[in-house]
C-alpha positions in Angstrom: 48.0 109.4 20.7 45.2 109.2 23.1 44.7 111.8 26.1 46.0 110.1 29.4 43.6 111.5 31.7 44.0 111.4 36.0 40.7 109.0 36.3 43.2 106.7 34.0 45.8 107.3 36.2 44.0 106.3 39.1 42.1 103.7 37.7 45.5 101.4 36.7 46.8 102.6 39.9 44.0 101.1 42.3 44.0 98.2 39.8 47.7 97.3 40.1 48.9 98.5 43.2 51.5 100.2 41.0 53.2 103.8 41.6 51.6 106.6 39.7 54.4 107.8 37.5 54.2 104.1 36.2 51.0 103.8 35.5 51.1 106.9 33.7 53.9 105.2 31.5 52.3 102.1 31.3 48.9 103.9 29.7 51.2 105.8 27.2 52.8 103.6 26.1 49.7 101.1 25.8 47.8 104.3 23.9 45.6 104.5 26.4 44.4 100.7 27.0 43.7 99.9 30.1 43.9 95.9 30.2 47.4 96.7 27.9 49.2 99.2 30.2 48.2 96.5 33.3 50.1 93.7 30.8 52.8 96.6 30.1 53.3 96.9 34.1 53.1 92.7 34.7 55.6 92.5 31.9 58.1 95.1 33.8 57.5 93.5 37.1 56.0 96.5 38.6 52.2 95.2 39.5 53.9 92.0 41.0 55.8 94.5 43.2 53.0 96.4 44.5 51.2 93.0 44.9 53.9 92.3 47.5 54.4 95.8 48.6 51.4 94.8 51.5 53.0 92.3 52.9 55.5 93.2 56.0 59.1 93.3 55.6 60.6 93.2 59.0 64.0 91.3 58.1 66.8 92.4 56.1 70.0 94.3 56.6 71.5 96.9 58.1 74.8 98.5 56.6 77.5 100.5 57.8 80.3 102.3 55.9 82.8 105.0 56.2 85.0 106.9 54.0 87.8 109.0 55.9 85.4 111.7 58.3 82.3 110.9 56.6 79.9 107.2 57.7 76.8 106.2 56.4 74.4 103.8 58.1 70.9 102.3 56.4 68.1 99.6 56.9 67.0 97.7 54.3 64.4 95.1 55.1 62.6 92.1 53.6 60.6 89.8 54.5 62.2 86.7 55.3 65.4 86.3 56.5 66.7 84.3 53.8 66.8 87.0 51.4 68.9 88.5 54.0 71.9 85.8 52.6 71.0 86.8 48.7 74.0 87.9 46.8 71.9 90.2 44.7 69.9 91.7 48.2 73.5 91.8 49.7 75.0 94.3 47.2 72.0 96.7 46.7 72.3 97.3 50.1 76.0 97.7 50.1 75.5 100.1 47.1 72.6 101.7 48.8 74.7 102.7 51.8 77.2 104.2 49.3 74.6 106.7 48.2 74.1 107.8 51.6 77.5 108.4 52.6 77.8 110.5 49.1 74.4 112.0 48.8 72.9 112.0 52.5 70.4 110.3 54.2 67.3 111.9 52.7 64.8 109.1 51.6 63.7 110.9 48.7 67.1 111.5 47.4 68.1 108.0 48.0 65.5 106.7 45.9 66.0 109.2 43.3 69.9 108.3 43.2 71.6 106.7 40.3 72.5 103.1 40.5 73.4 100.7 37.7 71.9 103.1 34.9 68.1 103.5 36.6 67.4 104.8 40.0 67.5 103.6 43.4 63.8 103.4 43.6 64.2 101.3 40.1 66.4 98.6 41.4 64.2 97.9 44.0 61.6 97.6 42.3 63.2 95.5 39.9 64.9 93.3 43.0 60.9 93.0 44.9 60.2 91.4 41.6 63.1 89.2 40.9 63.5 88.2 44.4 59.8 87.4 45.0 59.8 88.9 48.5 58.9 92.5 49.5 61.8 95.2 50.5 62.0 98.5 51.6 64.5 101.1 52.4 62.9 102.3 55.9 65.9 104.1 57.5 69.2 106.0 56.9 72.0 108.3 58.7 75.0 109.8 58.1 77.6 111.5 60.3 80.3 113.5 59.6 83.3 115.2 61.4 85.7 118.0 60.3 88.4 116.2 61.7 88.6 113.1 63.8 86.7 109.5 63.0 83.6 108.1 62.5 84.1 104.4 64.0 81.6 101.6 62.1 80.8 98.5 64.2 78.2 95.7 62.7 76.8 93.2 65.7 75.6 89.4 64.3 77.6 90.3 61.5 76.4 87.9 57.8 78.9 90.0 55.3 81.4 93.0 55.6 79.3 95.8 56.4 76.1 94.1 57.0 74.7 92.6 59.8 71.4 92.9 62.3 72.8 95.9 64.5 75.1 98.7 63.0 76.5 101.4 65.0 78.4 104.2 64.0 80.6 106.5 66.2 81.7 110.1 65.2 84.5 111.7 67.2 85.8 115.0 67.0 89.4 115.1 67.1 92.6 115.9 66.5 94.3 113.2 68.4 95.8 109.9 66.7 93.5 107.8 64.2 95.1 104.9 65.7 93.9 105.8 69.2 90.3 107.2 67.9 89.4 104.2 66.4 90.4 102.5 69.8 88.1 104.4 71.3 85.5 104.3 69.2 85.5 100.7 68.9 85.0 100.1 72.7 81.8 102.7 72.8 80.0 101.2 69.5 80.2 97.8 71.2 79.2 100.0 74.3 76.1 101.6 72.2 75.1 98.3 70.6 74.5 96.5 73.9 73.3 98.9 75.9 70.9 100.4 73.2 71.2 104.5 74.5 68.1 106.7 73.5 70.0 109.8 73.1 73.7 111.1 72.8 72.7 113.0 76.2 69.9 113.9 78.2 68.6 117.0 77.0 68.6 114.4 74.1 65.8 112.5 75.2 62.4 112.5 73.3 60.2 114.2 75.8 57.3 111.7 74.9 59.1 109.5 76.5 60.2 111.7 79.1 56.1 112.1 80.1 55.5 108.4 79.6 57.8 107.5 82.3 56.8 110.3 84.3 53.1 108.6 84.2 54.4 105.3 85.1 56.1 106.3 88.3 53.5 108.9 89.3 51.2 105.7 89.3 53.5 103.7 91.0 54.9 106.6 93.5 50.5 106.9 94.8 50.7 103.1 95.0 53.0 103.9 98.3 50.4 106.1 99.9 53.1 108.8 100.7 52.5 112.5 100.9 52.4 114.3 97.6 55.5 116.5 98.4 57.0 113.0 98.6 55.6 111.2 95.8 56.5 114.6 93.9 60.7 113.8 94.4 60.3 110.1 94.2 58.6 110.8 90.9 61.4 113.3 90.1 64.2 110.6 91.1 63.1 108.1 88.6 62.8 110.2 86.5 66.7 111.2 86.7 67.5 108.0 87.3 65.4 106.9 83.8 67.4 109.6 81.9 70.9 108.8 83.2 70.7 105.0 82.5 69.4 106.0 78.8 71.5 108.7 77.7 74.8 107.4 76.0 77.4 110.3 78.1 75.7 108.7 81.5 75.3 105.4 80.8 78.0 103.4 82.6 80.6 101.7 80.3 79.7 98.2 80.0 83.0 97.0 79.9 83.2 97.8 83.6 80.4 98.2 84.9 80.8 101.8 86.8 82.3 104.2 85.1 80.5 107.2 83.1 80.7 107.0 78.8 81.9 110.7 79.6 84.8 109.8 81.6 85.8 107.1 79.4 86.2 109.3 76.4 87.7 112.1 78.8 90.4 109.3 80.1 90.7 108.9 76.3 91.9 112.6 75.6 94.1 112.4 78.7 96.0 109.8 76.8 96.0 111.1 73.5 97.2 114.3 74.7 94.3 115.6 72.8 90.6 116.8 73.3 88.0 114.4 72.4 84.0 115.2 71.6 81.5 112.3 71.2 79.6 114.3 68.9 77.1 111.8 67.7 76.2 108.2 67.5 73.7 105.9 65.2 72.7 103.0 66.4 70.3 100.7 64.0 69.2 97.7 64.8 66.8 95.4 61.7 62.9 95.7 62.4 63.3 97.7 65.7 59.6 98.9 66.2 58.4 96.6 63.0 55.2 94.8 64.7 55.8 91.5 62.4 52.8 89.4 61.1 52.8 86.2 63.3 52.8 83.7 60.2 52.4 79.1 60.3 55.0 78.9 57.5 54.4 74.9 57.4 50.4 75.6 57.2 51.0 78.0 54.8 53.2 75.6 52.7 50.4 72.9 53.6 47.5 75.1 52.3 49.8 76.3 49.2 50.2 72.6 48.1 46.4 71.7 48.8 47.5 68.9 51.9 44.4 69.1 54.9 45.6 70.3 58.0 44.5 68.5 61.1 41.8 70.1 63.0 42.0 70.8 67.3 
């Protein structure tokens, strides 16, 4: 058998696009031959993957499950929202979000999992060639309580489980189920419109936190005040940023005024039991993606050779 050497390795991998481990079983089991280990990966689907693997997959699915104290949330995207409706897209992700709730939300051990007799990583490699669109896994969570709920909610909804926003709720609890899932209802809705940044304000990425303080440090010297003064107007909106973007502040949509914290207090009061919001996961498909703006009728156009009009 001939040696499989690194430069091989790399070679087929620069040529295909393909991962290394494959490449390095493409070569072995084509003795070697370069031009036979690229057929060997074209025959597999694996060098039309990585063909696709450049283009941006911004659409997809987000999906949200949750056995007894345990919930599991993931994005998986793709790049058109058709394949979004696929039967066979539809369950990898549904099976994909099962691995998370029993295996956690590390990428590398999601892709490493077991599914259908090869690995995560497999399928989706196998579904990017079948498919004819690129995927990715980009995103995962899961939250867990020692006793309580964790409260799934799926906004724009396409199948059971999957939709564009999923939110999951974890409350910490001994009060009723019935009553918990009440309540957590009402603040993934909550979460899913009003898009929170952090559980609470110590929370808060403190990137942000200095972003915003530049903005209204610009704007505050815009007024012409004195710098003790443009020191607490700066430090108001900056209280005021926090509070409106950390979940326990925010005010309850559902009425406008009062505190997430005093809803889930009123809660307890009525459950005769105490009540911790101890962690939320909102996902919502492509948020942060920058998507390449695309003419999909020139594109169809130029595919079938037809001239498009010139300006």
């Amino acid at each position: 058998m001939a040696e499989i050497t690194a430069a091989a390795v790399k070679d087929l991998r620069e040529k295909s696009g393909a991962g290394m481990m494959d490449c390095k079983k493409a070569l072995t089991e084509a003795n070697g031959d370069l031009d036979a280990a690229m057929d060997w990966l074209r025959t597999k689907g694996l060098a039309a993957a990585a063909k696709k693997s450049s283009r941006t997959a911004a659409e997809g699915l987000v999906g949200v499950e949750v056995s007894g104290t345990r919930g599991a949330a993931i994005e998986v995207n793709s790049e058109t929202d058709f394949v979004a409706k696929n039967d066979q897209f539809q369950s990898f992700v549904r099976d994909v979000t099962t691995v998370v709730l029993e295996r956690g939300d590390a990428l590398e051990v999601i892709k490493a999992a077991p599914l259908d007799g090869k690995t995560v990583e497999e399928v989706l490699t196998n579904n990017i060639a079948t498919i004819g669109e690129n995927q990715a896994i980009r995103r995962a969570r899961r939250l867990e309580v020692s006793a309580g709920a964790i409260v799934p909610y799926v906004h724009n909804q396409q199948a059971p489980g999957l939709g564009k926003i999923g939110v999951l709720v974890a409350l910490e609890s001994e009060a009723d189920t019935e009553a918990l899932n009440a309540l957590g209802k009402q603040i993934a809705m909550h979460i899913a419109a009003a898009f929170p940044l952090a559980l609470d304000e110590t929370g808060l990425d403190q990137d942000v936190i200095e972003r915003e303080r530049a903005i209204a440090t610009e704007k505050a010297a815009e007024s012409g005040k004195p710098a003790d003064i443009i020191a607490k107007m700066v430090d108001g909106a900056i209280k005021k940023f926090a509070k409106e973007n950390a979940l326990l502040s925010q005010l309850f949509v559902m009425d406008g005024k009062t505190p997430i914290s005093d809803v889930v207090a009123q809660a307890a009061k009525a459950a005769g039991k105490p009540i911790v919001l101890k962690d939320y996961v909102r996902f919502q498909l492509g948020e942060g993606i920058e998507k390449e703006a695309s003419d999909f009728a020139a594109e169809v156009a130029a595919a079938s050779g037809v001239p498009q009009p010139t300006a």
